[in-house]
C-alpha positions in Angstrom: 166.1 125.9 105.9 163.3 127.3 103.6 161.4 130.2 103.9 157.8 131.4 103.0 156.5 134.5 102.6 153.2 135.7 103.5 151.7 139.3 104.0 152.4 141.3 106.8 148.8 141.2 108.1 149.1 137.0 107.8 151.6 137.3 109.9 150.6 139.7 112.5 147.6 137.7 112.9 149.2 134.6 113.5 151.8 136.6 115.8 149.1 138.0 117.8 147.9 134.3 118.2 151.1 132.6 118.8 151.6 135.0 121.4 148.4 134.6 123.0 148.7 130.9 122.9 152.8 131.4 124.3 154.5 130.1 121.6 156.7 131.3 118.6 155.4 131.8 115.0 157.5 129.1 113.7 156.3 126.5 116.4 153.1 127.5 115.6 153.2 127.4 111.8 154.9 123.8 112.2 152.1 122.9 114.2 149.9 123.9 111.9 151.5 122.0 109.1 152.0 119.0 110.8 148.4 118.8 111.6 147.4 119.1 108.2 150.2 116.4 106.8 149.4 114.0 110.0 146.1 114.5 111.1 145.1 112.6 114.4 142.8 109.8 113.9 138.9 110.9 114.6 138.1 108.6 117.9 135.6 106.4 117.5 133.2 105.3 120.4 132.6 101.0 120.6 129.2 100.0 121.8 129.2 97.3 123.6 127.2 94.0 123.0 123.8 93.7 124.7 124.8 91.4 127.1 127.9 93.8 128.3 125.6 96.6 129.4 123.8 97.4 132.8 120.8 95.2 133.2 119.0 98.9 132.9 119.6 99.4 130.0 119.0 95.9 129.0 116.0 96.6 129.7 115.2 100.0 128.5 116.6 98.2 125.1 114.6 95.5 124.9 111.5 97.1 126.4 108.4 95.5 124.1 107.2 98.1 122.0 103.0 97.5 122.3 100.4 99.9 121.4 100.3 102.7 119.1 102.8 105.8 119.0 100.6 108.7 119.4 101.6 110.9 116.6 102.2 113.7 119.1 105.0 111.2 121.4 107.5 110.9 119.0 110.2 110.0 121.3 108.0 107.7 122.9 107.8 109.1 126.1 104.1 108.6 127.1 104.7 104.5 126.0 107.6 104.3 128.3 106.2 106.1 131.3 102.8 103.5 130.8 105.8 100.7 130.6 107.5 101.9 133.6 104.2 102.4 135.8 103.5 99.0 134.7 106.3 97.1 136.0 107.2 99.0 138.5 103.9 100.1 140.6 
C-alpha cells in the first residue's frame, strides 16, 4: 500500500466532506481518482428520424416558412401563431 501526503487543511476539508457524504477519506479519495483515470462516457441524446416522431412535430418541422421574419420575431413566434390560426381556425 502507498501513501500520499497532503496538508492538514487538504485533508480536513475532504474529511469534513467524506463525512458529510458518509463515507471514509480513503473511499472518497479512490473515488476521486478513479473518476479521473476512468471517466464515465458523456451521454449523448439520438434524434430520431423525421418519420419516427409525433405527426406534431412533423408538422411543426416541416411547417412552410412564407413571408418575411419581422426583425423584432426572432424566434418566429408571430409566423407560427399566423400558421397555426391558419390551419387550424
Amino acid at each position: 500500500m502507498a501513501t500520499i501526503t497532503i496538508s492538514n487543511t487538504v485533508y480536513n476539508d475532504v474529511k469534513q466532506y467524506a463525512d458529510k457524504q458518509n463515507m471514509g477519506v480513503d473511499e472518497l479519495i479512490a473515488m476521486l481518482i478513479n473518476n479521473v483515470l476512468y471517466p464515465k462516457p458523456k451521454r449523448k441524446f439520438d434524434l430520431l428520424p423525421l418519420d419516427q416522431l409525433e405527426p406534431e412535430l412533423q408538422d411543426i418541422i416541416n411547417m412552410p416558412r412564407i413571408g418575411q421574419i419581422d426583425e423584432n420575431d426572432l424566434n418566429g413566434e408571430q409566423v407560427r401563431m399566423e400558421y397555426y390560426k391558419e390551419k387550424y381556425l
